[in-house]
Backbone as a ProteinNet text record, in pm:
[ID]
protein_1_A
[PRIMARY]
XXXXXXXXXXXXXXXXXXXXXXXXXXXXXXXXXXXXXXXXXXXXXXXX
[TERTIARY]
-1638.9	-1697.6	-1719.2	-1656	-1635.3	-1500.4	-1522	-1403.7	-1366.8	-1285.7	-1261.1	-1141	-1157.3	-1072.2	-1038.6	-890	-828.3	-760.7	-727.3	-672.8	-559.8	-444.5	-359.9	-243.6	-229.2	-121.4	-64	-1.2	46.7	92	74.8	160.3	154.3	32.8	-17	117.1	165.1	278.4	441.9	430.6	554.1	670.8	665.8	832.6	765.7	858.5	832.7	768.4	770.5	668.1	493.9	469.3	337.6	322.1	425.3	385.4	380	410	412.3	235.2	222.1	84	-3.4	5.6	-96.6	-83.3	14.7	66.4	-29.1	-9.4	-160.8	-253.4	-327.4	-415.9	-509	-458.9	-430.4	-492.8	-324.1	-383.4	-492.8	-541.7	-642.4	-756	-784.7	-895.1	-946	-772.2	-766.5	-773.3	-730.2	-769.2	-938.1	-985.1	-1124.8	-1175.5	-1146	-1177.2	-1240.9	-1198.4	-1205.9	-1147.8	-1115.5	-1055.2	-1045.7	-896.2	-868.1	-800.2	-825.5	-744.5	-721.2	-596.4	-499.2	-488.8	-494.7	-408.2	-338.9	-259.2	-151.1	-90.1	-115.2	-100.6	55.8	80.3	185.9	247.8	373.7	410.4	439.6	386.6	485.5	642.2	712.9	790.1	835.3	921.7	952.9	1008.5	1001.9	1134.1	1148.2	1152.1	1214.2	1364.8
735.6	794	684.7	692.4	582.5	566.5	468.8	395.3	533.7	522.2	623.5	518.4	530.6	438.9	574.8	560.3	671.6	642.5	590.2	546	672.1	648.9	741	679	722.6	616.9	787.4	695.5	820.4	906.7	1034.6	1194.1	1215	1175.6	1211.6	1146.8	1036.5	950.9	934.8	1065.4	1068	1151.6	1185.5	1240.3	1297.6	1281.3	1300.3	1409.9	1593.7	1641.4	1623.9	1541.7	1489.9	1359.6	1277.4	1160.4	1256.5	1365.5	1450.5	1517.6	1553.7	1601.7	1445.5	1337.7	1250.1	1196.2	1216.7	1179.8	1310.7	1363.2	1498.8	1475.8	1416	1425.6	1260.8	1169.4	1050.5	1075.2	1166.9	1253	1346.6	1422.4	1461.8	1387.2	1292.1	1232	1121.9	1068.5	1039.6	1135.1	1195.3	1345.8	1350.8	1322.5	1339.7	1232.4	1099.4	998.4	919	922.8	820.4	692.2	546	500.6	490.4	455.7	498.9	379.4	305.2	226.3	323.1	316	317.2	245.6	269.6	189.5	295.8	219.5	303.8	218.5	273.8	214.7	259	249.6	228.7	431.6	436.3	553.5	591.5	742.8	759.5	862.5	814.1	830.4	988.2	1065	1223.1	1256.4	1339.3	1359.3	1489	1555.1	1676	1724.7
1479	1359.9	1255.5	1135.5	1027.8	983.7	851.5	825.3	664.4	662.7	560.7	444.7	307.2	165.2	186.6	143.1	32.1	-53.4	-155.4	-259.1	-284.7	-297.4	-433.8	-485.8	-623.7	-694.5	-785.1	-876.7	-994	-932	-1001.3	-945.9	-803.6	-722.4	-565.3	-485	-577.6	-439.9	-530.9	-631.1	-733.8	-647.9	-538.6	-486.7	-373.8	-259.2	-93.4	-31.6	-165.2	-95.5	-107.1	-225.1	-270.9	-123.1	-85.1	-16.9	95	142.6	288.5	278.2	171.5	149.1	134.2	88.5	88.4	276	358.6	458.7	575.3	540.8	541.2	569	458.5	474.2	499.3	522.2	615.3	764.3	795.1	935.2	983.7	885.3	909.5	926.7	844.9	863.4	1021.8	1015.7	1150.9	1311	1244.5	1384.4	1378	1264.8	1304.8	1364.3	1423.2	1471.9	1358.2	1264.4	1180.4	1205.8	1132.5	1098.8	952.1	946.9	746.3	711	593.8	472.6	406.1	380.8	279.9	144.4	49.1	-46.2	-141.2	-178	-285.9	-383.3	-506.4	-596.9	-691.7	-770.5	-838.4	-844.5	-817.1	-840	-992.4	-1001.9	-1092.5	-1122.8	-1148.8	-1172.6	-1178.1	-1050.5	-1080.8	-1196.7	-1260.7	-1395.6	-1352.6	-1221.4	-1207.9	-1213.6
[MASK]
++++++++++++++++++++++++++++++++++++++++++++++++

């Protein structure tokens, strides 16, 4: 297929069930016969 960017930083990669959902949808794109970059940028911080 193609190459697929997904960028996420901030709230998307702020505590393990957000990184299970960006981890998601990673996989999905790869199930579609993609190939995917990644990048991830700076977390922020949970205050839950």
């Amino acid at each position: 297929m193609g190459i697929i960017v997904q960028k996420f930083g901030g709230s998307s990669v702020a505590n393990i069930d957000k990184l299970n959902q960006v981890a998601s949808k990673i996989l999905e794109e790869k199930n579609k016969g993609n190939d995917v970059v990644v990048v991830v940028s700076a977390q922020r911080k949970d205050y839950r």
